[in-house]
N, CA and C atoms as a LAMMPS dump frame, in Angstrom:
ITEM: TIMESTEP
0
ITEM: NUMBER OF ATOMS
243
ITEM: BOX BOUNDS ff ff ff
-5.0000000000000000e+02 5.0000000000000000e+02
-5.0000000000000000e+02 5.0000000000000000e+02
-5.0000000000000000e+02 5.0000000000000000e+02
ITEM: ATOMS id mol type element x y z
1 1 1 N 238.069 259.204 -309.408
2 1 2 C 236.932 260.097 -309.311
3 1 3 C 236.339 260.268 -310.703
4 2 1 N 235.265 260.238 -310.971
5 2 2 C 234.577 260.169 -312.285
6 2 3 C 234.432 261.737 -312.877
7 3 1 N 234.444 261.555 -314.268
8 3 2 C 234.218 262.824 -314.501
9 3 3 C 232.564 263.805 -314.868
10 4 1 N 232.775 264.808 -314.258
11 4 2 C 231.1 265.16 -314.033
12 4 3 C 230.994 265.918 -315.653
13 5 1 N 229.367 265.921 -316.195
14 5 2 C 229.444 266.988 -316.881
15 5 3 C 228.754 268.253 -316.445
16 6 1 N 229.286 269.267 -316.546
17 6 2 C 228.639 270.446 -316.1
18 6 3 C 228.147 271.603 -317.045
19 7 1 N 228.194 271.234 -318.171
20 7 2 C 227 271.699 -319.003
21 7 3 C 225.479 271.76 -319.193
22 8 1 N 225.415 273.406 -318.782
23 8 2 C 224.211 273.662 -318.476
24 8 3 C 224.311 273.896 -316.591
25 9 1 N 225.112 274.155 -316.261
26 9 2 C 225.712 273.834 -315.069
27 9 3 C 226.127 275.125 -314.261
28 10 1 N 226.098 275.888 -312.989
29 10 2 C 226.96 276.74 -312.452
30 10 3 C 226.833 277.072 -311.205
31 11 1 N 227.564 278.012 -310.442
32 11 2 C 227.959 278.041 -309.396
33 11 3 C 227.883 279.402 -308.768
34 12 1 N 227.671 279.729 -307.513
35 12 2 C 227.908 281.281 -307.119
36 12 3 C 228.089 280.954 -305.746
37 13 1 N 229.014 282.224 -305.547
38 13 2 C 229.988 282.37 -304.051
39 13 3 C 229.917 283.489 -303.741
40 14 1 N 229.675 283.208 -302.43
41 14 2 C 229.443 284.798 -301.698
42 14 3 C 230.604 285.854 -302.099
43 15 1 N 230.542 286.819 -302.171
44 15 2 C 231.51 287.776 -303.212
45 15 3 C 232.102 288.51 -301.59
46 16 1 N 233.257 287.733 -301.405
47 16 2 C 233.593 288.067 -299.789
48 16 3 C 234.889 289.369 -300.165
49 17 1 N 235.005 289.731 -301.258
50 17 2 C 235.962 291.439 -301.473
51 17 3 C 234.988 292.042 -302.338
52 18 1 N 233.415 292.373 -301.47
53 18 2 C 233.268 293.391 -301.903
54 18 3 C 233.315 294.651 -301.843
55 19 1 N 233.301 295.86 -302.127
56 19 2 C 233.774 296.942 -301.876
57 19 3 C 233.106 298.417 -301.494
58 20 1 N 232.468 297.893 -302.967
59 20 2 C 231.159 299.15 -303.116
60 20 3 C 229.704 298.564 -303.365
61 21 1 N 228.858 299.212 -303.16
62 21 2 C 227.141 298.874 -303.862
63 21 3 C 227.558 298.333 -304.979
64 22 1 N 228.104 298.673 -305.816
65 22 2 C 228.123 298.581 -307.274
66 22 3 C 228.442 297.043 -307.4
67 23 1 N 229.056 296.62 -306.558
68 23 2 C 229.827 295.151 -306.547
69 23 3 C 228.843 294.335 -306.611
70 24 1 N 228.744 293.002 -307.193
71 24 2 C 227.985 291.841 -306.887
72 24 3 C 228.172 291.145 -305.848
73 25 1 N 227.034 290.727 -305.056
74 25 2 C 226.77 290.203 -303.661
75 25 3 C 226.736 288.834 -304.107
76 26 1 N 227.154 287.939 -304.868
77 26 2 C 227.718 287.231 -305.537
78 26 3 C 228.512 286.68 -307.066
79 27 1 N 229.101 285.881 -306.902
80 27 2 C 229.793 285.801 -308.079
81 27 3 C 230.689 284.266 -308.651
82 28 1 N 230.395 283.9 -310.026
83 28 2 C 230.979 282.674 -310.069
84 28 3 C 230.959 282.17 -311.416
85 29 1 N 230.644 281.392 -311.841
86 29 2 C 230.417 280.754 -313.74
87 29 3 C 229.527 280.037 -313.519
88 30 1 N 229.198 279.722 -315.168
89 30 2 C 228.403 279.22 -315.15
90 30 3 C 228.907 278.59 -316.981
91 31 1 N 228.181 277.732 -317.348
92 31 2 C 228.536 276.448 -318.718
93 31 3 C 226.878 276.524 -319.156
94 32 1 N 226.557 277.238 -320.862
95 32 2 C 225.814 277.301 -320.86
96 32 3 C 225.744 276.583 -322.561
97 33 1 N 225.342 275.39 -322.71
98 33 2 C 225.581 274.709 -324.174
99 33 3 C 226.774 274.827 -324.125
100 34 1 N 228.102 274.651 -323.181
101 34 2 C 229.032 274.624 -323.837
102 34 3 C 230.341 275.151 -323.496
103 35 1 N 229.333 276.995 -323.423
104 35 2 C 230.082 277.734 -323.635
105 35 3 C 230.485 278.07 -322.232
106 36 1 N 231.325 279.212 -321.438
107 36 2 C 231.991 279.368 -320.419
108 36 3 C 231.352 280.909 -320.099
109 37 1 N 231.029 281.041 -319.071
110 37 2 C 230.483 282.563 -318.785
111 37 3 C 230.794 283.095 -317.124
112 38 1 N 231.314 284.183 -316.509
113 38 2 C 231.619 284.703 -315.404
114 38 3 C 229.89 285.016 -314.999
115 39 1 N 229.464 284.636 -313.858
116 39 2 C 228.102 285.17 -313.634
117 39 3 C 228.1 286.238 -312.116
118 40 1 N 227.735 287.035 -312.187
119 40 2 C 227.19 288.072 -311.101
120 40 3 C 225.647 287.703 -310.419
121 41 1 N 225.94 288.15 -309.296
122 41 2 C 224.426 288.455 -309.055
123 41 3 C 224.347 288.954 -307.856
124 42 1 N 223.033 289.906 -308.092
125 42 2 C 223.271 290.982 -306.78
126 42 3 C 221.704 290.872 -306.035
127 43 1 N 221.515 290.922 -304.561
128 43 2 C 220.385 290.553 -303.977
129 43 3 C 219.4 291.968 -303.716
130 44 1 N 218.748 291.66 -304.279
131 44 2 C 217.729 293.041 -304.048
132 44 3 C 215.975 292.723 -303.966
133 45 1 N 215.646 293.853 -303.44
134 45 2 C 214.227 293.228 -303.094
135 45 3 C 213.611 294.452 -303.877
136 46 1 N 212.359 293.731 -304.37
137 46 2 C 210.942 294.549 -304.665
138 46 3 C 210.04 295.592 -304.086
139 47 1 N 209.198 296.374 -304.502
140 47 2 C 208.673 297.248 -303.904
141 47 3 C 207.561 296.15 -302.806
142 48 1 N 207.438 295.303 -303.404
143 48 2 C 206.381 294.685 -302.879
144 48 3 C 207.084 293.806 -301.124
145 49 1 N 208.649 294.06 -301.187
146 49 2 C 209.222 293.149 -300.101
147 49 3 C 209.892 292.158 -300.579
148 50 1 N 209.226 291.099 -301.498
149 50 2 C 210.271 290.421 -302.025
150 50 3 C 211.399 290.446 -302.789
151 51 1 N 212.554 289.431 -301.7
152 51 2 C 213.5 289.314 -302.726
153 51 3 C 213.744 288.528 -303.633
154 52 1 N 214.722 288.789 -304.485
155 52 2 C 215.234 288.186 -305.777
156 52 3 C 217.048 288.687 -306.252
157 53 1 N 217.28 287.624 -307.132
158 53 2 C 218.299 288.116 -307.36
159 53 3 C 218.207 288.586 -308.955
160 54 1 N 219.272 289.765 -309.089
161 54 2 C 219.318 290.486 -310.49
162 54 3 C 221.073 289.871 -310.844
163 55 1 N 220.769 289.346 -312.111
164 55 2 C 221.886 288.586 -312.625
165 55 3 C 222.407 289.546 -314.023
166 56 1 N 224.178 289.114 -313.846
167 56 2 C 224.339 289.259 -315.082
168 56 3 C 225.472 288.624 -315.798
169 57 1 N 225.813 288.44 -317.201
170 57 2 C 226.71 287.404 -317.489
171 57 3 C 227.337 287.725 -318.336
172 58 1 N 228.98 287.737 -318.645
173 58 2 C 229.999 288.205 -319.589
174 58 3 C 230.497 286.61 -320.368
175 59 1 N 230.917 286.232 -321.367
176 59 2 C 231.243 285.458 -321.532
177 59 3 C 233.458 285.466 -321.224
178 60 1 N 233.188 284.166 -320.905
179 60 2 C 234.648 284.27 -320.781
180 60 3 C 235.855 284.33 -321.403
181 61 1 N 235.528 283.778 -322.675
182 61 2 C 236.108 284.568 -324.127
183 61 3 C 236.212 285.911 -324.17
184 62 1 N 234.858 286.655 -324.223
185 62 2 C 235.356 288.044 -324.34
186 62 3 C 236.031 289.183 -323.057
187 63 1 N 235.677 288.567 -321.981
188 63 2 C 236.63 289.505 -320.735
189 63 3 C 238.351 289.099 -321.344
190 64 1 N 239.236 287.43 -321.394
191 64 2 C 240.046 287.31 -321.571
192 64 3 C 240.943 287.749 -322.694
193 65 1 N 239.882 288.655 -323.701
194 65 2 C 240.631 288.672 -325.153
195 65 3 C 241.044 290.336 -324.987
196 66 1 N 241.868 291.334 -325.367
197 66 2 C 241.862 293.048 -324.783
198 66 3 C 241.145 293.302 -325.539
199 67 1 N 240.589 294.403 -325.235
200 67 2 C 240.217 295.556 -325.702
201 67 3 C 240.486 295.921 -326.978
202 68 1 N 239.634 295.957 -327.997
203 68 2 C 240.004 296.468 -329.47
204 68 3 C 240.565 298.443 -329.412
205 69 1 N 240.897 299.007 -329.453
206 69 2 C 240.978 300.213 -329.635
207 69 3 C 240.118 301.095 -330.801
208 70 1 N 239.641 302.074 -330.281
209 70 2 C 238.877 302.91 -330.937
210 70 3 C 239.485 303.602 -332.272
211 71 1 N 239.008 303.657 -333.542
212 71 2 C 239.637 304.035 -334.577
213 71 3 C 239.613 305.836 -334.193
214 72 1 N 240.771 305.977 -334.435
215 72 2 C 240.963 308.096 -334.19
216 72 3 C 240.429 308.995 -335.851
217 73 1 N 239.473 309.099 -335.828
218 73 2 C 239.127 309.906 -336.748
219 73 3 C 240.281 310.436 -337.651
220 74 1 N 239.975 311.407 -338.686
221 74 2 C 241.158 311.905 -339.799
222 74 3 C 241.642 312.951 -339.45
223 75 1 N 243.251 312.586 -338.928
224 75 2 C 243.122 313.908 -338.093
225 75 3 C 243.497 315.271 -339.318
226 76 1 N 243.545 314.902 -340.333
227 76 2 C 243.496 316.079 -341.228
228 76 3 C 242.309 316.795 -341.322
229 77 1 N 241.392 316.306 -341.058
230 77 2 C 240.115 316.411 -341.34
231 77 3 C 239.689 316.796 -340.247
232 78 1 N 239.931 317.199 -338.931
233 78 2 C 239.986 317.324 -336.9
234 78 3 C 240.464 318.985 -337.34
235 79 1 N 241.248 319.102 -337.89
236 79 2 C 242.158 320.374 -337.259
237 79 3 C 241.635 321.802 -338.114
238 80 1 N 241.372 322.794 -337.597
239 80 2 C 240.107 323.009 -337.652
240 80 3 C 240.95 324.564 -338.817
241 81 1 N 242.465 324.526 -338.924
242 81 2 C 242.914 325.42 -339.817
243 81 3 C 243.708 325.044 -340.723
């Protein structure tokens, strides 16, 4: 089987555990120059009737890497006696 390139390339699947509104009514990646990205997208229509979809995109580097933690202020400098 040959190998494809899929840069510049992506995909979306009906988002079949969704839960709430909030959820994307689809979901999948996408290869953009390269790089690797989780893509959303949710189906909504216009005042005018038409629909469209509203997209959005995380890269996949930064979901997989944790969370930096927030620096805690001085707490000498917090306590208020």
């Amino acid at each position: 089987m040959p190998d494809f390139d899929n840069t510049n390339r992506g995909v979306l699947f009906k988002n079949e555990r969704k839960e709430k509104d909030t959820h994307s009514d689809y979901n999948g990646s996408i290869n953009v120059e390269g790089q690797e990205y989780w893509l959303d997208a949710w189906l909504k229509e216009a005042k005018s009737g038409k629909k469209f979809f509203s997209l959005s995109i995380k890269s996949k580097d930064a979901v997989s890497q944790p969370a930096k933690p927030k620096p805690v202020g001085d707490f000498e400098k917090d306590v208020p006696f």
